[in-house]
N, C-alpha and C positions, 0 to 999 in steps of 0.2 A: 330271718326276721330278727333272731337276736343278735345277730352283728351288726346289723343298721341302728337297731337299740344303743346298744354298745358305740358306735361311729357318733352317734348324736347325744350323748351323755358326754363322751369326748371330746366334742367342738363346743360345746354348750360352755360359757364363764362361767366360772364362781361370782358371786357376787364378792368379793376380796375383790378381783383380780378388775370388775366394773367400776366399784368406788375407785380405787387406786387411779385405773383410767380418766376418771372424772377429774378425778380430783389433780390430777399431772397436766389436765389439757388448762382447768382454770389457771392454774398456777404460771401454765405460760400465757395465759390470755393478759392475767394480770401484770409478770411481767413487763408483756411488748406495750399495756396501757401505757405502764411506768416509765418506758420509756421512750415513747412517744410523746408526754407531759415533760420531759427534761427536756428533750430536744425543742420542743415549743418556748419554753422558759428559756432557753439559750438562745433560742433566735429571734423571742423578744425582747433580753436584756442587749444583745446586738441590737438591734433597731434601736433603742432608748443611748446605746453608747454613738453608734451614728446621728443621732436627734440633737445630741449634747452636744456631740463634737463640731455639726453643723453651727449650734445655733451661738457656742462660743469664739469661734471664725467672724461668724455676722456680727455680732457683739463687739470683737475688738475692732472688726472693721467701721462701725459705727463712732466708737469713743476714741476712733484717731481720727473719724471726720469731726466729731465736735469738740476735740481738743483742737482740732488744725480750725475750723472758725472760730471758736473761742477765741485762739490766740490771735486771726487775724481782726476780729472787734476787738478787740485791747489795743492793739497797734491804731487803729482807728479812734479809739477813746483817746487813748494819749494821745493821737497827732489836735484831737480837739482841746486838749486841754491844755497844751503848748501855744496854743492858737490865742489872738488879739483877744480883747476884752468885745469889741467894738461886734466883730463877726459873730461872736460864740453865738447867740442864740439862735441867729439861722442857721448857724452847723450843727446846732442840735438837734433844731426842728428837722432838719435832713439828711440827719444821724439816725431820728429817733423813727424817724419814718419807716425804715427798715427793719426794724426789727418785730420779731412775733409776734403773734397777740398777747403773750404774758410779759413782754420785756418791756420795759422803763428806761427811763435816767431820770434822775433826781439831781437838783444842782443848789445848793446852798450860796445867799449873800446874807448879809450881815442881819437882813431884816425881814430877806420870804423865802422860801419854799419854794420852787420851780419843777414839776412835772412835764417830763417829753415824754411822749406825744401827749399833746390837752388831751384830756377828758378820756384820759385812758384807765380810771382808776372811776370805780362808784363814787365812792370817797376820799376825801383826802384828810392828811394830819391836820392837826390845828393849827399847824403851825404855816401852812400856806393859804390861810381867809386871813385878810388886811384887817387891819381895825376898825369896828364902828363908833362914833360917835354922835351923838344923837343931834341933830339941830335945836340951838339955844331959842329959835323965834318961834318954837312950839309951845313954849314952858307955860303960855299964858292958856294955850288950850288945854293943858292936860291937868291944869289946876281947874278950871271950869268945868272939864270932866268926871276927875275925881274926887275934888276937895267940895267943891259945891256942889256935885250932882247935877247939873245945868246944860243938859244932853242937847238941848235947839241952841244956845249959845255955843255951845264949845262946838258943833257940826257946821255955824256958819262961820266962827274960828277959822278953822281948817280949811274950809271951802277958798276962803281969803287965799291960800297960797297953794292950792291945787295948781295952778295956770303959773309956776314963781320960775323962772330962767332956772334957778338949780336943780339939778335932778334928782339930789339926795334928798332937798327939803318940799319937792315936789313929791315923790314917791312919800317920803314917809307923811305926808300932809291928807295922801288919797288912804294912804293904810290907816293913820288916827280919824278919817271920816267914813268910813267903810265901820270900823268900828261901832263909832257912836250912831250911826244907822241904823245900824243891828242892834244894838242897846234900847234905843226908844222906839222896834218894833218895824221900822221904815225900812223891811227887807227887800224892795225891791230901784228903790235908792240906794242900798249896800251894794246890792250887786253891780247897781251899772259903775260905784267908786271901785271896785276890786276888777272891775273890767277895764277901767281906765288904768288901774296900776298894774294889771297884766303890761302893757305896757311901754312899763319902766325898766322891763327887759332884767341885767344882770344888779341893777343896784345893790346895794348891800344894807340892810336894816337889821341891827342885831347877828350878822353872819347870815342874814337866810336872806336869798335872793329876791328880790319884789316880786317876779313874775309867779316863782311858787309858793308864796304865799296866798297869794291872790290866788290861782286857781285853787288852792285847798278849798280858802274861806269862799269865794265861790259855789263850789259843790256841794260843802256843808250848810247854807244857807239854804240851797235849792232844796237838799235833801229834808228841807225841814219845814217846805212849803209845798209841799205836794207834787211833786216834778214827776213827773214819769218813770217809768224804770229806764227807757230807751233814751230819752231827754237828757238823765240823771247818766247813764256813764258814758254821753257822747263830752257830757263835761269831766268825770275821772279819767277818760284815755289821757289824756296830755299829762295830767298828773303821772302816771305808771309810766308813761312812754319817756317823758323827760327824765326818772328818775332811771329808769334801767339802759337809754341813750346817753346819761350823764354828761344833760343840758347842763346842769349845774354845781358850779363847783362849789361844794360842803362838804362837811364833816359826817364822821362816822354817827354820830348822834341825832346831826340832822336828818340824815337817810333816814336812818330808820326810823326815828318819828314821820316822817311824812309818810314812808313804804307803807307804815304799819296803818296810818287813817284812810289812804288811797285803800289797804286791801280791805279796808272794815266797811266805809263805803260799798267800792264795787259786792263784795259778798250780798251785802244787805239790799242793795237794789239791782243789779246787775244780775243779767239771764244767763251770762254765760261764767265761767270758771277765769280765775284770776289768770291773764295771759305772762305767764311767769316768761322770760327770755330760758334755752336751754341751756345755755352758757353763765347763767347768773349766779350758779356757786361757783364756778371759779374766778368770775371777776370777783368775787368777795371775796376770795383766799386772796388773790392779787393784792390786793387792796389793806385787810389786815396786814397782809407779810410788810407791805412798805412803811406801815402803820407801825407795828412792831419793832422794825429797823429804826425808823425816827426816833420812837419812843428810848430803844437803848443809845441812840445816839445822842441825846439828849440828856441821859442820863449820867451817861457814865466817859463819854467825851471822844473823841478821837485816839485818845491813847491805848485806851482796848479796844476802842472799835476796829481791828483791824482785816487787812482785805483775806478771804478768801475765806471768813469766819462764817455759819450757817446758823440759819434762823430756820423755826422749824414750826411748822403748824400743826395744831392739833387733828389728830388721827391723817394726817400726810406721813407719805411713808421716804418720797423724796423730799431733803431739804433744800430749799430755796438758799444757793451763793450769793456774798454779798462781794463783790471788788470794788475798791475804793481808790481815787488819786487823786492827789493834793496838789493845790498852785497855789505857785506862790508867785507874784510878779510887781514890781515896782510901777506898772502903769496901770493895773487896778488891783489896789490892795486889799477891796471890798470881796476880793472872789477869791477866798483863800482856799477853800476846801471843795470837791465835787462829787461825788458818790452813784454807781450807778448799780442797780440793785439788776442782780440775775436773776430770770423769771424762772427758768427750768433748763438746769444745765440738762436735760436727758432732750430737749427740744432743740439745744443750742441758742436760747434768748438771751439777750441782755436787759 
C-alpha cells in the first residue's frame, strides 16, 4: 500500500512543472497565430500588387487608345480647317455631330461666336447673342407709358403694330402691350398678348428670346390670379423644359435668372418636386469651362492662349484641354482663328 503511495506522489506534477507546461503550449499557440497573420498580410499585399499591376496595364491600355483618337480628331480638325470657307459650317455641323456629349467646337469671326453642335451648351458667352436694338416706331408708346402715365393710350399704341410685317417690331410691340396690360389691371388681356408673343419663337428683345419671355410673364400673371396648382405648372413645364433642353440660345445670366423664377414658381404652386435633368451639373461645368475659355481669350489674346493649356473648374479634379488652330487664308480673311475646346480628355471628347 505504501508503494502505490509512493508510484502516485511520483507521477503526480508539481505545479512548476504544470505552469511551465501551460505556459510553453500558449507561447506556441501564440506563436503559429503570428504567423499565420504574416502569412495573411503577405498574401494580401500580393493580391493588392496583382490589383495594381492589373489595373496599370488597363490604364496605359486606355491612354494609348485616347491618345490614338485624340490624335486622329486633330488630323480631322485640321483637315476642317484647311477646308473652303464656303463648306466649313457643314463640316462642322458633321464634325461636331460626333463627338461626346461634353465635346464642342467653338469657331470665332470677326463679329460671333459659333457653337457645334447648337444647343449643346445651357449657356453661351456673350459674346455669341447678336445685338439688340430696339425699334425707333415704339418711342411714341413708351413716352405715353411712362412720361405721361397714359396706360389705354400707349396699350392701343402698341396694339397698332402688333399685326407690323417685322418681326422684331412685332414681337417687341405684343411685349410693350402685355405690359401695359398688366399695368392697368387687364390681366387676362396680358395674357392672351404674351401668348401671341409666345409665338415670335427666337426674336431677340434685349438678349432674351420672345418666346421665354413670354412664357415667364405668362405664369407669373396666372400665378397671381388664382390658377390652380395643376393649371399653374402645366404652364411652368415649358419654362424648366426649354431651359434644361437649351431651347434657347442666352447667356449665363439669363439662365439663371429665368431657372431661378421657374424654380420659385413651380416650388410655390406645384405638387411635385422641381424635375431637375440628372445630367444638369455637368452641362453646367461644360458650359462654364467654355465660358472661361472665352473669357481668357478675350482677355489676354491668342498669344498666351495657347494649345494644349488647361482650364480647370472649381472642385474638378480633371482639367478640361484646350487645342487651338489657326487660319489663315486669302479667300476669307474674316476666319482667322478657330478653337476647339476638349470636353474630357479621360472620355476622349473634343
Amino acid at each position: 500500500m505504501r508503494a502505490l503511495k509512493t508510484l502516485q506522489s511520483w507521477l503526480q506534477p508539481s505545479r512548476r512543472v504544470v505552469i511551465g507546461f501551460v505556459s510553453l503550449s500558449l507561447l506556441l499557440v501564440a506563436l503559429l497565430l503570428f504567423l499565420v497573420m504574416r502569412l495573411w498580410r503577405q498574401d494580401q499585399a500580393l493580391e493588392q500588387q496583382r490589383i495594381q499591376a492589373r489595373l496599370e496595364i488597363a490604364g496605359n491600355e486606355i491612354a494609348l487608345q485616347l491618345e490614338a483618337a485624340y490624335s486622329r480628331l486633330l488630323q480631322r480638325f485640321t483637315a476642317l480647317a484647311s477646308g473652303g470657307p464656303d463648306s466649313l459650317e457643314s463640316s462642322l455641323l458633321d464634325f461636331s455631330g460626333s463627338l461626346a456629349d461634353d465635346g464642342l467646337v467653338l469657331s470665332w469671326t470677326e463679329s460671333k461666336l459659333r457653337v457645334f453642335p447648337d444647343r449643346r451648351l445651357l449657356y453661351v458667352p456673350d459674346h455669341s447673342i447678336g445685338i439688340y436694338s430696339e425699334p425707333y416706331q415704339l418711342k411714341q408708346g413708351l413716352e405715353l407709358e411712362y412720361k405721361q402715365g397714359d396706360l389705354a393710350a400707349a396699350a392701343e399704341f402698341y396694339r397698332g403694330y402688333c399685326d407690323a410685317s417685322d418681326p422684331q417690331l412685332r414681337a417687341e410691340s405684343l411685349l410693350n402691350l402685355g405690359r401695359v396690360l398688366f399695368k392697368a389691371g387687364r390681366k387676362q388681356e396680358a395674357v392672351e398678348a404674351f401668348n401671341d408673343l409666345m409665338q415670335c419663337g427666337e426674336i431677340n428683345i434685349s438678349g432674351i428670346p420672345a418666346e421665354l419671355m413670354a412664357i415667364e410673364r405668362k405664369a407669373t400673371i396666372l400665378s397671381e390670379t388664382g390658377t390652380s396648382s395643376l393649371d399653374l405648372q402645366v404652364e411652368i413645364t415649358p419654362l424648366l423644359r426649354g431651359l434644361f433642353e437649351t431651347r434657347w440660345n442666352i447667356t449665363r445670366g439669363i439662365f439663371d435668372f429665368y431657372l431661378q423664377r421657374a424654380v420659385a414658381l413651380w416650388e410655390d404652386f406645384a405638387i411635385e418636386e422641381v424635375p431637375y435633368p440628372p445630367d444638369l451639373e455637368r452641362r453646367q461645368r461644360l458650359a462654364e469651362i467654355v465660358t472661361q475659355f472665352v473669357e481668357r481669350r478675350n482677355s489676354s489674346g491668342w498669344n498666351e492662349a495657347q494649345s494644349g493649356q488647361e482650364v480647370q473648374f472649381p472642385g474638378e479634379n480633371t482639367p478640361y484641354q484646350v487645342v487651338i488652330l489657326r487660319k489663315h487664308t486669302r479667300k476669307a480673311p474674316y476666319l482667322k482663328k478657330m478653337a476647339s475646346c476638349v470636353g474630357s480628355t479621360q472620355r476622349g471628347a473634343v
